[in-house]
LOSE-30943 format. One record per residue (C-alpha): residue in one letter; x, y, z. Coordinates in steps of 0.5 Angstrom, whole numbers, plus 2048, in hexadecimal, padded with zeros to 3 digits. Last residue first. Layout:
LOSE-30943
REC;A;X;Y;Z
...
END
This chain:
LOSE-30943
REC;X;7FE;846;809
REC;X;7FB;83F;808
REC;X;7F3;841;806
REC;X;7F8;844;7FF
REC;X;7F3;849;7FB
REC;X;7EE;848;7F7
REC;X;7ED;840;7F8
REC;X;7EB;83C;7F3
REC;X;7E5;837;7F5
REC;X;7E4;82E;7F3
REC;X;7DD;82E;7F6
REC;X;7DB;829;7F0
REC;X;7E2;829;7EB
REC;X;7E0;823;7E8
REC;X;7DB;81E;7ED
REC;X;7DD;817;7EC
REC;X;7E4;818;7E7
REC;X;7E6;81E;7EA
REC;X;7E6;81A;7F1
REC;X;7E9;815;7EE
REC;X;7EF;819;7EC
REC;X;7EF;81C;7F4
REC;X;7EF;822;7F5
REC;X;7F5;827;7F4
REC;X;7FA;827;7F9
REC;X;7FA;82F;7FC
REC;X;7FF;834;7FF
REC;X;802;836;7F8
REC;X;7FB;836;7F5
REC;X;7F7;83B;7FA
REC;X;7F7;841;7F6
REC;X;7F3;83D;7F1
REC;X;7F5;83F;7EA
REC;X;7F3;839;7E7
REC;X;7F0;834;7EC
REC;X;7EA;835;7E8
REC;X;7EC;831;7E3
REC;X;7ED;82B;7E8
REC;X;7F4;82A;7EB
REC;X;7F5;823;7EC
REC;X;7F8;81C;7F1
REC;X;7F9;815;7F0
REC;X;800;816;7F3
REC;X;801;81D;7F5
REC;X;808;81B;7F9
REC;X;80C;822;7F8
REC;X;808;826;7FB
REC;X;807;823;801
REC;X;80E;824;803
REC;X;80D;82B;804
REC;X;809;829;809
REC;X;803;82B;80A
REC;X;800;82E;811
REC;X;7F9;832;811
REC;X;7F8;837;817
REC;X;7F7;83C;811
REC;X;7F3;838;80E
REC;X;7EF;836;814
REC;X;7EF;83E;815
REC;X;7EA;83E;80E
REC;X;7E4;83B;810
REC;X;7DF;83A;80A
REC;X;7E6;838;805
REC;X;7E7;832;80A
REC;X;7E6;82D;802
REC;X;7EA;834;7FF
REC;X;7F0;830;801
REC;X;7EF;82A;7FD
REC;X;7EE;824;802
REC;X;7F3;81F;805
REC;X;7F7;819;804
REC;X;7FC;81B;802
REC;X;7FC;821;806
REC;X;7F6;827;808
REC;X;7F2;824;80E
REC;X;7F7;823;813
REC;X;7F2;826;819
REC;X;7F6;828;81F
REC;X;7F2;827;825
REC;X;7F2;82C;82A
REC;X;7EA;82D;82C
REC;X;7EA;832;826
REC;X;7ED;82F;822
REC;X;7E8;828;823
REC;X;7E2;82D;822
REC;X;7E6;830;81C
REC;X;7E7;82B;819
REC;X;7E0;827;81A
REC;X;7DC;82D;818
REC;X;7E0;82E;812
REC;X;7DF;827;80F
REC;X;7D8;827;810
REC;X;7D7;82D;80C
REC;X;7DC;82B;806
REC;X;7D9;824;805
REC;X;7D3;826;800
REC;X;7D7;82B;7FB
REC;X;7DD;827;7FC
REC;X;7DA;820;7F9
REC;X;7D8;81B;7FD
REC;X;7DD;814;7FB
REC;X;7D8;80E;7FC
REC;X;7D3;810;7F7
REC;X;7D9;80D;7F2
REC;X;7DF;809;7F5
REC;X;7DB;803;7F7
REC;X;7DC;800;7F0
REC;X;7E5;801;7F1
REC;X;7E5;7FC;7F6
REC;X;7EC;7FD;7F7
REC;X;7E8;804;7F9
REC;X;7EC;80A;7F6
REC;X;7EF;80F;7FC
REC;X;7EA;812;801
REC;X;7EA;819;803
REC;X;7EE;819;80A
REC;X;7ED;81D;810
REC;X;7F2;81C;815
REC;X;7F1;81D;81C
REC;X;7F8;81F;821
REC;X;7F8;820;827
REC;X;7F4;81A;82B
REC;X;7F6;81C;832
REC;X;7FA;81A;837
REC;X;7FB;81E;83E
REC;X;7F4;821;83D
REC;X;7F1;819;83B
REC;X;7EA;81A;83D
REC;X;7E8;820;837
REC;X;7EC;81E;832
REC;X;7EA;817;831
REC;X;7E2;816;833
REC;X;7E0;81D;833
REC;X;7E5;820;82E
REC;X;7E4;81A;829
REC;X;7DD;81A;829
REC;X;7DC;822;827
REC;X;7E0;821;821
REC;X;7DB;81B;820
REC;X;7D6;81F;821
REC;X;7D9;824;81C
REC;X;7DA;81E;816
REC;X;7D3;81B;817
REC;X;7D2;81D;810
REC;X;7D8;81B;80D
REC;X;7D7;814;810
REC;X;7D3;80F;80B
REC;X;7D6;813;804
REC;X;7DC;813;806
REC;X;7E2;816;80B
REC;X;7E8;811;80C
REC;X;7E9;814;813
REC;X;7F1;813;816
REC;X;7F2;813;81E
REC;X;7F8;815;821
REC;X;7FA;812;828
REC;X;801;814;82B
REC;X;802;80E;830
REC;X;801;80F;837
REC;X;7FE;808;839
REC;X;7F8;80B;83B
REC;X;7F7;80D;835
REC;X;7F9;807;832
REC;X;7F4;804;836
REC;X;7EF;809;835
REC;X;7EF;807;82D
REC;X;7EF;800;82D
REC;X;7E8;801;831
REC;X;7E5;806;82B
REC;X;7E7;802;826
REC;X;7E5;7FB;82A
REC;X;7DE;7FF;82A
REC;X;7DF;800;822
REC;X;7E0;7F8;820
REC;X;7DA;7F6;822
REC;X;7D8;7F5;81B
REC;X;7DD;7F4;815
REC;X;7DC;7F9;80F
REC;X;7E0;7FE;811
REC;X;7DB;804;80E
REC;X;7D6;7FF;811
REC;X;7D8;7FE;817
REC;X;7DA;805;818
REC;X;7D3;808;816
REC;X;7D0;803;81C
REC;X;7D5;805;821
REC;X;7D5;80C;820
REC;X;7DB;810;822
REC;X;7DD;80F;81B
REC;X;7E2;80E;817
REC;X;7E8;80C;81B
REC;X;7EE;80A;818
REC;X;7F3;80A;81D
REC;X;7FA;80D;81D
REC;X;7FE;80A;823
REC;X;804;80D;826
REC;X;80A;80B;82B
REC;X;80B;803;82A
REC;X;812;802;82E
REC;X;812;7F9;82E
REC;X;80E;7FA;835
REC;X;809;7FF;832
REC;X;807;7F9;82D
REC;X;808;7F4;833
REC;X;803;7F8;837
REC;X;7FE;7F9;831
REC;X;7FE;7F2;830
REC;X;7FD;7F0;837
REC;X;7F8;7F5;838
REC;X;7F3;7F3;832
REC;X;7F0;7F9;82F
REC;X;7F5;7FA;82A
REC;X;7F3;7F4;826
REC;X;7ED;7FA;823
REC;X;7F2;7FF;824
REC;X;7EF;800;81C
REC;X;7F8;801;81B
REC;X;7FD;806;818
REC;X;803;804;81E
REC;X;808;80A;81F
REC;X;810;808;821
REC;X;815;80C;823
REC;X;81C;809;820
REC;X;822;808;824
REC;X;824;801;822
REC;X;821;7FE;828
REC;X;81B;801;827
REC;X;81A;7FF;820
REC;X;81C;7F9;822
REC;X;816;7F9;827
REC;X;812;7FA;823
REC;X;812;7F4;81E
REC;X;813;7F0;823
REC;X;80C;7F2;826
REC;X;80B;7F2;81E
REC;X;80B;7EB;81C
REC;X;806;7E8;81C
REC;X;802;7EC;818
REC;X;7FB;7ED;81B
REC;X;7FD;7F5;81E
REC;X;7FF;7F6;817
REC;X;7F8;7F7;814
REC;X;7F8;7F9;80D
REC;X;7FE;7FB;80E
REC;X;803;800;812
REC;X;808;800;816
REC;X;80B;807;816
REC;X;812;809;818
REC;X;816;80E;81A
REC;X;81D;811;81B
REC;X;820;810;814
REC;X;828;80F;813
REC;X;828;80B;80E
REC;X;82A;806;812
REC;X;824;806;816
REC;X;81F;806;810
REC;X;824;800;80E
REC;X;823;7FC;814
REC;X;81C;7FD;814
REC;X;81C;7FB;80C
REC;X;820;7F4;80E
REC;X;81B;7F2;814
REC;X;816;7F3;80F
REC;X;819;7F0;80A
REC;X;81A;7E9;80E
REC;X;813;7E8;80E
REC;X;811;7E7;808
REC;X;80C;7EC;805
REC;X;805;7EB;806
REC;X;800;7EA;800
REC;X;7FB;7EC;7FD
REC;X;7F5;7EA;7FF
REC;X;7F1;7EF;803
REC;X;7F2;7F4;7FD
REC;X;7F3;7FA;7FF
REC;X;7F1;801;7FD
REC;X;7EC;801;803
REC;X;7E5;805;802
REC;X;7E0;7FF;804
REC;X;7E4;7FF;80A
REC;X;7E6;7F6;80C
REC;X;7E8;7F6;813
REC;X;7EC;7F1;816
REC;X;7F1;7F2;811
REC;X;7F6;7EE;80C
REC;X;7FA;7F3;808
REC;X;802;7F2;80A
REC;X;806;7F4;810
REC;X;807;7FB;80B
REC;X;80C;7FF;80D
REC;X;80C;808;80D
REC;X;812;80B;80D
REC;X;811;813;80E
REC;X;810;81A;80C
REC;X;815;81A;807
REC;X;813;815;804
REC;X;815;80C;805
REC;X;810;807;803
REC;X;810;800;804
REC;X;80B;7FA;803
REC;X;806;7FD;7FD
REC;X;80D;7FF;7F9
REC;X;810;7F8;7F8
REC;X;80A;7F7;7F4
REC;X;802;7F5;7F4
REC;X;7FE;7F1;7EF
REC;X;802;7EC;7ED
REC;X;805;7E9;7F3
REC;X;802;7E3;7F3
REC;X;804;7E2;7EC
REC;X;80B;7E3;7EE
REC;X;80C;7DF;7F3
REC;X;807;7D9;7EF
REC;X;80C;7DA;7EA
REC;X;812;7D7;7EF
REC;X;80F;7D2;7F1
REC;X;80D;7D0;7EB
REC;X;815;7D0;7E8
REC;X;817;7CC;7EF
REC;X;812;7C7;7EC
REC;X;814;7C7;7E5
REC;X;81C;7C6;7E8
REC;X;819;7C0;7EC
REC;X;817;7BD;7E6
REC;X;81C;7BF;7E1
REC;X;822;7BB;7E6
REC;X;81E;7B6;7E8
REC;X;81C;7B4;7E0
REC;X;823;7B5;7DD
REC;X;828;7BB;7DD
REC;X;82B;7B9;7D6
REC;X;824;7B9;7D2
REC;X;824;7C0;7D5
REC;X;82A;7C2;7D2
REC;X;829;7BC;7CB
REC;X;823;7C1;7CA
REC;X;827;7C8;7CA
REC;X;82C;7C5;7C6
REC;X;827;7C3;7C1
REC;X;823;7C9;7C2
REC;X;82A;7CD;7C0
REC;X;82C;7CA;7BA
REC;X;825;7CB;7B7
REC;X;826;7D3;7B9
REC;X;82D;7D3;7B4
REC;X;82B;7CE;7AF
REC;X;825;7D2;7AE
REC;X;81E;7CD;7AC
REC;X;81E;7CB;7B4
REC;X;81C;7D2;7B5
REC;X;816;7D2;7B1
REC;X;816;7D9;7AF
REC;X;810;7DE;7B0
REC;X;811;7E5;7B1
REC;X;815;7E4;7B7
REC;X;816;7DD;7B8
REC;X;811;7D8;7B9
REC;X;810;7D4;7BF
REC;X;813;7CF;7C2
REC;X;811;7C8;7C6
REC;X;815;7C4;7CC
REC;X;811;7C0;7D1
REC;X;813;7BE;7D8
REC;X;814;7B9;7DC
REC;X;81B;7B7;7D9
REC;X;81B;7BA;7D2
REC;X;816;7B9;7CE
REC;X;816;7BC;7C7
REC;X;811;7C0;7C2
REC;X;80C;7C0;7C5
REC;X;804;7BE;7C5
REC;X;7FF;7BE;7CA
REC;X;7FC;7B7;7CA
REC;X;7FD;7B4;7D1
REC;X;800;7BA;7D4
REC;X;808;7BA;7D5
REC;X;80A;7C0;7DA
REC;X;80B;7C7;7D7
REC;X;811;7CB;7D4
REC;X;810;7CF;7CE
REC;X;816;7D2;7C9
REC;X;817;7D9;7C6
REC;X;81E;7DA;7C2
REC;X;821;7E1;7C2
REC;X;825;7E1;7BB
REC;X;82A;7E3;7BD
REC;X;828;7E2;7C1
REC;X;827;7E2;7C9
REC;X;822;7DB;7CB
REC;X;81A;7DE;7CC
REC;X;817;7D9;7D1
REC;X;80F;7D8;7D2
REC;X;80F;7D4;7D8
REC;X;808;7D0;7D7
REC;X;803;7CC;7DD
REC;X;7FE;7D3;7DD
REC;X;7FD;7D3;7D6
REC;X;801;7D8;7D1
REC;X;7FD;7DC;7CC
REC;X;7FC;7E2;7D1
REC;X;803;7E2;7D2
REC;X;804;7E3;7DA
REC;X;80B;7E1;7DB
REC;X;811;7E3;7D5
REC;X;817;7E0;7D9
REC;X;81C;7E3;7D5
REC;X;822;7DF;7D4
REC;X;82B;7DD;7D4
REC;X;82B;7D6;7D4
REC;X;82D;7D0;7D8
REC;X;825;7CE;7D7
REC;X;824;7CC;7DE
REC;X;828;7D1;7E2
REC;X;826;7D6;7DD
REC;X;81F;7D4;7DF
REC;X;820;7D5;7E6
REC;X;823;7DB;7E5
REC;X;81F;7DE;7E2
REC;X;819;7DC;7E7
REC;X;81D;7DF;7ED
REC;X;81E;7E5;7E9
REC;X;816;7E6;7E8
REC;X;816;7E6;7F0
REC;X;81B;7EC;7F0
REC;X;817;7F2;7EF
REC;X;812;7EE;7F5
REC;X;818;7EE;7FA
REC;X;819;7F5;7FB
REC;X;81F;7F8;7FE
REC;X;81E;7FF;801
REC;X;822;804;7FE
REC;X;81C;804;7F8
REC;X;818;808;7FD
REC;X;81D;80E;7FD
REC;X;820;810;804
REC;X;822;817;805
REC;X;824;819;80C
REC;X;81E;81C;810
REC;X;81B;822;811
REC;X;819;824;818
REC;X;812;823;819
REC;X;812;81C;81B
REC;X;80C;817;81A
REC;X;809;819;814
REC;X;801;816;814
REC;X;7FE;812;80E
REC;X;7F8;810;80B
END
């Protein structure tokens, strides 16, 4: 879940404006390879038949030729040894022996004299170099250029990696995929800035254990960008760090909080004693002036307590900071676990959360708290349908409509006189409890 910064709209910038890295990692291991090999090639990488120690080669044809590369092994056959490395060929398309062709004999032989010409330090320090480049690659497998930055009309959101010092049950996160390398992050706040956006927001996993964020900060500062920081506040209940963040030109913070309850929260967040360093992370930056915006992941181990915990937020973080309030608590339906067996009994259903979920918006509106609770990462509209001035106090942006990723209309969606305003619900969702709570409007609640 995330949180606009501006409201004004702001200048176009695509995702793939902002370079990437893991989209080229492939390249490095072509060109390694045709450095090697001194032809035109496709590396063909993850074959389920190539073992781990084996380049799979495919030369340009015609005919395309597929030779392997791999280290001797004692008793592993091939057909040549050229310098470090082993030299085999397969088959041509529908089952010729490229050594019975003229054309293809020709070059394996040019190809072997090559790398036999290179000569045993050369080939061993250009399979070093081609590892190195595969393991990049591999250990970016499961994430994309996308994970690290991504650019919407709404905002700029920069991911500082996915390492936390919680461990939510409900995050779509792996904890181990890795972080991008550092100089992009410097690079993507220089091209936020460039192309004439006014904020940024950091983000993660927890980006307050990246090293490099005070610095990170204050170059968005420097280069005239508001930043936000979407964050637990777990490190945020440090002084000094929270001073130094402050210092670098941190205005916001958007904080998971799921629960007032120190127990409920541990076990949501499945790191005990991390809920009272929550709460103190969060006075510090209230008294520290920042904008505070708070984000709730409603499941099944909170969505009973939710209008107790709207009273908590009034009390403990409206109520003593007149001058700087929480203003703005966003309600958010959970997108799929990366844990994807949690997911079932954990998600509760419209039907069963809709009472809850009412009381708590409409006790935090009532007390001057905006509730986001309707975006990306909301609820279909008909989840506030028991109190219809929450709908007509609902804000969603126009740029929400056209990001409903993972999202659908159910059957009964059709008609619905709330569509136009409304997201859908969750694929997820409709896969766990079908079209459950999911209610048209007869008239628009909107208007």
């Amino acid at each position: 879940m995330r949180r606009s910064l501006p409201v004004a709209p702001e200048p176009e910038l695509r995702t793939e404006a902002l370079s990437g890295f893991v989209g080229g990692l492939r390249g490095a291991v072509v060109a390694e390879l045709q450095a090697l090999l001194g032809e035109p090639l496709v590396w063909l990488d993850g074959e389920a038949e190539a073992p781990e120690d084996t380049f799979a080669v495919v030369l340009e044809g015609p005919p395309a030729l597929t030779v392997e590369l791999r280290r001797p092994a004692p008793g592993a056959r091939s057909w040549a040894l050229a310098g470090a490395l082993a030299l085999s060929y397969r088959p041509l398309e529908g089952g010729g022996d490229p050594f019975a062709r003229g054309d293809t004999r020709g070059r394996l032989e040019a190809l072997r004299a090559r790398l036999q010409g290179r000569g045993r330090g050369a080939t061993e320090r250009a399979w070093d170099a081609l590892c190195d480049a595969r393991a990049r690659v591999r250990s970016y497998a499961p994430v994309g250029d996308w994970l690290y930055r991504q650019a919407s009309p709404r905002e700029v959101v920069l991911r500082l990696g996915f390492r936390c010092n919680q461990r939510c049950g409900f995050c779509w996160q792996s904890r181990e995929w890795p972080d991008a390398p550092e100089d992009h992050y410097h690079r993507w706040v220089d091209e936020v800035a460039d192309a004439g956006r006014r904020a940024v927001c950091f983000s993660g996993g927890e980006p307050t254990l990246h090293a490099a964020l005070p610095s990170l900060v204050a170059r968005a500062t420097g280069r005239g960008l508001r930043v936000m920081l979407q964050t637990n506040a777990v490190r945020l209940a440090q002084r000094e760090y929270l001073k130094a963040l402050c210092d670098a030109g941190l205005r916001a913070v958007f904080v998971s909080y799921h629960s007032h309850l120190p127990a409920v929260s541990d076990a949501m967040t499945r790191a005990p004693g991390t809920h009272v360093r929550t709460e103190e992370g969060l006075r510090r930056c209230l008294e520290a002036g920042l904008e505070v915006s708070l984000n709730t992941v409603v499941e099944r181990d909170n969505h009973a307590l939710l209008g107790a915990l709207a009273e908590a937020v009034v009390a403990r973080f409206v109520a003593p900071y007149p001058d700087n309030p929480v203003a703005t608590v966003s309600l958010s339906h959970p997108s799929p676990y990366y844990e994807r067996a949690r997911w079932k009994g954990a998600a509760v259903s419209l039907e069963a959360l809709r009472p809850s979920l009412v009381a708590c918006a409409g006790y935090l509106e009532d007390h001057g708290v905006t509730v986001e609770g309707l975006g990306t990462c909301g609820f279909p509209a008909c989840a506030l349908r028991d109190d219809p001035r929450l709908l007509r106090r609902a804000t969603l942006a126009r740029e929400d409509l056209h990001d409903q990723e993972g999202r659908a209309y159910g059957r009964s969606c059709e008609g619905c006189a709330a569509r136009g305003h409304c997201l859908g619900v969750k694929r997820d969702y409709l896969d766990e409890h079908g079209e459950a709570g999911l209610v048209p409007f007869t008239a628009d609640p909107f208007a």
